[in-house]
N, C-alpha and C positions, 0 to 999 in steps of 0.2 A: 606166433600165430595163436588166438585163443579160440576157444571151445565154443564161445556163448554163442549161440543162434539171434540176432539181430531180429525183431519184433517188424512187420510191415507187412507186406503181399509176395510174394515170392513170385508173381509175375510182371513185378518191379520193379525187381532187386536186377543188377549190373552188377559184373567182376571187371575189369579194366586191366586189359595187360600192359602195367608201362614199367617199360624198360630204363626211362631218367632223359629218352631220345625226345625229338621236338611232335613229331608227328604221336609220337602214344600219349604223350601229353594234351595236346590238342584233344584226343579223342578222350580224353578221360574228364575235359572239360565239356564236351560235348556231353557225355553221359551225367554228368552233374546237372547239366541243364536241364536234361530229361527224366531222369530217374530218381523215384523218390529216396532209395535208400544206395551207396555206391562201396563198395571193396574192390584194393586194387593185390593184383599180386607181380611180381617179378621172380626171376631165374638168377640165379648163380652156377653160369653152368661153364664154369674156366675162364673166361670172355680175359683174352689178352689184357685189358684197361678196366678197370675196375673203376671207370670216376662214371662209368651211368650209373651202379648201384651207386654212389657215395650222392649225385646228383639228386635220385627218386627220394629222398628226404627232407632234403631239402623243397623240390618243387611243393611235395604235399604238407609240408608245414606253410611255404609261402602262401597255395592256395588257400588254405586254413583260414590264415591272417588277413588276407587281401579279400577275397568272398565269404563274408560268414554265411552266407543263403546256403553258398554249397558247402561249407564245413559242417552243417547242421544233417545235410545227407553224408558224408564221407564218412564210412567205416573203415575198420582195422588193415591195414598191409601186408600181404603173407609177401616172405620171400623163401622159395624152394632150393635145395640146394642141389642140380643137377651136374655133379663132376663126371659122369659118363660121357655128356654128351661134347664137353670140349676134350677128355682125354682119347676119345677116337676119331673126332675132327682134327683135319687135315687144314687149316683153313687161315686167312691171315688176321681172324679174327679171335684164334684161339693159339694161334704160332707167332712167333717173331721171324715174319714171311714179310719180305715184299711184296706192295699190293700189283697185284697186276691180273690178265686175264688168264684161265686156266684152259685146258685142254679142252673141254667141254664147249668153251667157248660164255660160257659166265668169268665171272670176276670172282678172285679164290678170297674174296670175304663173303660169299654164298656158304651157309652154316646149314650140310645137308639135314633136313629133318626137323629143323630145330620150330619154325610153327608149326607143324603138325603135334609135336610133344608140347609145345607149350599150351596149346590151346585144348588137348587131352589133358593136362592134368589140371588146367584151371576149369575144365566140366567137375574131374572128380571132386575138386574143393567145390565150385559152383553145385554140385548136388547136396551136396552135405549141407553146406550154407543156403540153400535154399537163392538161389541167383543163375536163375537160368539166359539169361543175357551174357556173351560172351561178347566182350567191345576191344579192339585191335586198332591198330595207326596203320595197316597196311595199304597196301596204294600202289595200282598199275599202269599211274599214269605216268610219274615222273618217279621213276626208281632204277632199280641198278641190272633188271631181267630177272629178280628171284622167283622163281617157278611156286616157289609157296607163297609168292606175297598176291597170289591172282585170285578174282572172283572164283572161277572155278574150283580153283584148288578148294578156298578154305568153306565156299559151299558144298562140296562136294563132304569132307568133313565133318561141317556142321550135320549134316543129313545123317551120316553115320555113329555121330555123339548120339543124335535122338532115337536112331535105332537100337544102340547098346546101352541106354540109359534109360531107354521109355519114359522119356522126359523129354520137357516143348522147348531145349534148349536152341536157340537162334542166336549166331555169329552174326555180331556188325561191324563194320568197317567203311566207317563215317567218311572218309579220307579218299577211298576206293577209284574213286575217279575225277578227285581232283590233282590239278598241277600245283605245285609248291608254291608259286604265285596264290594262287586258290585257297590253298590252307594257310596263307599269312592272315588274308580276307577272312578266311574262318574265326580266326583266332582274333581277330578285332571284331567282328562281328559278336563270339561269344561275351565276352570281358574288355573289349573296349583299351585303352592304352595301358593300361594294367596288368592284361592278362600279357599285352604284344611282350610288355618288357620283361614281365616270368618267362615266360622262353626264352628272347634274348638271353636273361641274365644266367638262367640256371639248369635250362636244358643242354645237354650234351649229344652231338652228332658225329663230329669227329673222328672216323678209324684211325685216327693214330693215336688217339687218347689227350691230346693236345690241349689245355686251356692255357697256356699262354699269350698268345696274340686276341685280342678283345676287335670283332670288327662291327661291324652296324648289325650284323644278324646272327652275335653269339661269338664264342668262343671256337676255335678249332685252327688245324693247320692252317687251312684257306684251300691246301691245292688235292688232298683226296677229291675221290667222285661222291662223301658225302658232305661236305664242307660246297663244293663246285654246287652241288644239286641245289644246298641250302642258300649259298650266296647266289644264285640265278635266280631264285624264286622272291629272295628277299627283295632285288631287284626292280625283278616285272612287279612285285605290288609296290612297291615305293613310286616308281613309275607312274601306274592306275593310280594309286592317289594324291599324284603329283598333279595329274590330268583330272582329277575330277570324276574319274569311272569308277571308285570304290570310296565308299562312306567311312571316318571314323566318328564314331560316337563317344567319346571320352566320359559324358559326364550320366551316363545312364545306370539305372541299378537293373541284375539280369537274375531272372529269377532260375 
C-alpha cells in the first residue's frame, strides 16, 4: 500500500471493494466507466480459500491488458490484513463447516459483521486518499439473505461514515437490484465479449474454493448456492440472448 496521494478531484475518486468474486468485479468495472481516477482494496481476514485473493491479481492485471481506457484510471490495490474477524467467526466461510442453514435461519456462510468493517475501513483509507466514493458488488436481489448485503443496511452506514468523517462519502452498489441474469447483461454491456470472458475465466465464486471443473460461466463446484446462483443467472442471459432480448456488442470501444 503506498503513501502517494493520486493528483485528480477527490469527488471523483472511487475505492472498489473487490474481493476476486464476479459480482465486485463487475462493479469495479462499473466504476472505471465512470470515474476518472479508481483504487481498489480487498480484506484478508481468514477466509477458508484463499484463491479470491490469489484471483484479484489476476482480474486487475487482465483488466489492465484488455482496457487500457480504464488502466489509465486504475490506481494502486491495498490489501488489509483482518485476522480478527475470521478468528471469531463461526462461519463455513472461515471453518471447514459443512454448508448448510444455521439456527438463525441464514446459511452459516453469513460472515457476521464483515460489510459493515469492510466498508469502515475502506472510508478510513478512502479519507486519507481522498475517494470518497465507496463501490461494492452487493445485491438484494438474487443472493443468499445476508442482512448486510441490503440497501438499508449499507445506507444506513454510509450515512454514519459521513457523520463520523464530516465528509460527502456516498456507498454505491451498482448490482443492488439486479438478478444475476442482469449483471451477465451488465457486464457485456460494459466491455462487451471481453469483459464477459474475464469473469468467466478469472473471477472466483465458489464456497468451496473449487477451480477445478471449468463450466460455461467459470470455475466452481457447480452445486453450492453460490455456483447454483451464478449458473442460473449465466443461464437466464444466455437464454435473452439466444432470443434476441439482450444486445452483445463485441466490437465497441467503452470509455
Amino acid at each position: 500500500m503506498t503513501d502517494e496521494r493520486p493528483s485528480g478531484s477527490p469527488a471523483d475518486g472511487a475505492l472498489v471493494l473487490l474481493s476476486g468474486g464476479q459480482d465486485s468485479t463487475v462493479a469495479l468495472a462499473w466504476a472505471l466507466s465512470r470515474h476518472g481516477r479508481v483504487e481498489t482494496i480487498g480484506f484478508d481476514y481468514g477466509q477458508r480459500h484463499g484463491v479470491e485473493l490469489a484471483c484479484r491479481a489476476r482480474i486487475l492485471e487482465r483488466l489492465s491488458q484488455t482496457f487500457p481506457q480504464w488502466a489509465a484510471r486504475l490506481g494502486p490495490d491495498h490489501v488489509l490484513p483482518l485476522p480478527t474477524l475470521g478468528a471469531i467467526s463461526e462461519t463455513a466461510l472461515t471453518r471447514e463447516t459443512a454448508i448448510a442453514a444455521g439456527a438463525s435461519g441464514l446459511p452459516n456462510t453469513f460472515v457476521p459483521g464483515r460489510n459493515l468493517l469492510f466498508f469502515t475501513y475502506a472510508a478510513a483509507l478512502g479519507y486519507r486518499r481522498g475517494l470518497l466514493h465507496l463501490v461494492g458488488g452487493m445485491c438484494e436481489t438474487d443472493f443468499s439473505g445476508y442482512p448486510d448485503c441490503r440497501n438499508d443496511t449499507l445506507q444506513t452506514l454510509a450515512r454514519a461514515i459521513r457523520l463520523a468523517m464530516a465528509a460527502d462519502f456516498v456507498i454505491e452498489t451498482p448490482l443492488m437490484w439486479k438478478s444475476k441474469a442482469e449483471t451477465w447483461a451488465m457486464t457485456d454491456a460494459l466491455g462487451g465479449k471481453a469483459l464477459v470472458d474475464l469473469v468467466v475465466e478469472e473471477t472466483h465464486t465458489c464456497y468451496e474454493g473449487s477451480r477445478e471443473a471449468r463450466h460455461d460461466w467459470g470455475y466452481g463446484c457447480g452445486t453450492c448456492p453460490a455456483c447454483r446462483l451464478r449458473a442460473r443467472g449465466w443461464q437466464e442471459w444466455a437464454e435473452q440472448w439466444r432470443n434476441g432480448t439482450t444486445t452483445r456488442d463485441r466490437g465497441r470501444t467503452h470509455d
